[in-house]
C-alpha positions in Angstrom: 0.0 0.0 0.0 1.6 3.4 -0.8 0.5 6.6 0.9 1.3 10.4 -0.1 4.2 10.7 -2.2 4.9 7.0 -2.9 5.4 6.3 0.9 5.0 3.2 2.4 1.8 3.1 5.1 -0.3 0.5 6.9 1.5 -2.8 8.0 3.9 -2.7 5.7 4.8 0.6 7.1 5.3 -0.9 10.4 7.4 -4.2 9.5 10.0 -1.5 7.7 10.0 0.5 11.4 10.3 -2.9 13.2 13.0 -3.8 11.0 15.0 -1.1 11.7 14.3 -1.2 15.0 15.5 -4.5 15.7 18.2 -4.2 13.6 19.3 -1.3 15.7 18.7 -3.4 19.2 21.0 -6.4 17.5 24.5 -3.9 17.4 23.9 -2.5 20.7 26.6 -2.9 22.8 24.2 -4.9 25.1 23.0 -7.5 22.7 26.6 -8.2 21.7 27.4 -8.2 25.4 24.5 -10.8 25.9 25.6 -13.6 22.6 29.4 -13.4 24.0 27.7 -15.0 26.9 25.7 -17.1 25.4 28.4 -18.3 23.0 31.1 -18.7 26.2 29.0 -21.4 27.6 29.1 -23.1 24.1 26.2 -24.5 22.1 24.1 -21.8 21.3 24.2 -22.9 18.0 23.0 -25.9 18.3 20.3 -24.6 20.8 19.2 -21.9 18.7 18.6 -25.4 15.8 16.5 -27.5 18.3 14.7 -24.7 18.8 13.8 -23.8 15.3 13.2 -27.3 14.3 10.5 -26.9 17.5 12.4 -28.3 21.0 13.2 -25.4 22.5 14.1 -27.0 26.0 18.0 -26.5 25.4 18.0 -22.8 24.0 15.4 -22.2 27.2 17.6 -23.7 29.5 20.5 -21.5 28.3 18.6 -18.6 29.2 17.9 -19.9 32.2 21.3 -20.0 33.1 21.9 -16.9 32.0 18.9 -14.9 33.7 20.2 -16.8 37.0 23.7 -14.4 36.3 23.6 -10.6 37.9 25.0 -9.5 34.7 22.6 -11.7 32.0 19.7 -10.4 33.8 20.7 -6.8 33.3 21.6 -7.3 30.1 18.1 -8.7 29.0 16.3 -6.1 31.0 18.0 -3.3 29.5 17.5 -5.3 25.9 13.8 -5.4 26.5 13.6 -1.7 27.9 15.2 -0.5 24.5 12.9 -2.6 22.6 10.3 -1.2 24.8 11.3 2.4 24.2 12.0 1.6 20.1 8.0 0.3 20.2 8.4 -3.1 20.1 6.2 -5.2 22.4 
């Protein structure tokens, strides 16, 4: 759907915002903070696999771990505050 001026509006709009947005979120110094952890414990590869082929039990245990750590939990709270803040919910 284009608006005024050959401008994007409607949903597709708001996917091209979101992208941007969570592309943003993914080179914060905080999200790279937070997969150096989850890569120093090893296996988020294979984790982030199982999951997408629908067991998630080892990626959710990793982030288990992780929220149990002073610093993971920070990390993923200031994540989701900035994600929060950029409008994604």
């Amino acid at each position: 759907m284009q608006g005024k001026g050959g401008t994007q509006s409607g949903p597709a709009q708001a996917l091209e915002e979101n992208r941007a947005a969570i592309s943003k979120l993914a080179r914060s110094g905080d999200a790279r903070r937070l997969m150096e952890l989850l890569h120093r414990d090893g296996g988020v590869e294979q984790a982030a696999q199982a999951a997408a082929s629908g067991d998630p039990a080892a990626l959710m245990a990793m982030m288990d771990r992780l929220m149990h750590t002073r610093e993971g939990a920070e990390l993923v709270d200031r994540i989701g505050a900035q994600a929060k803040r950029a409008g994604l919910e």
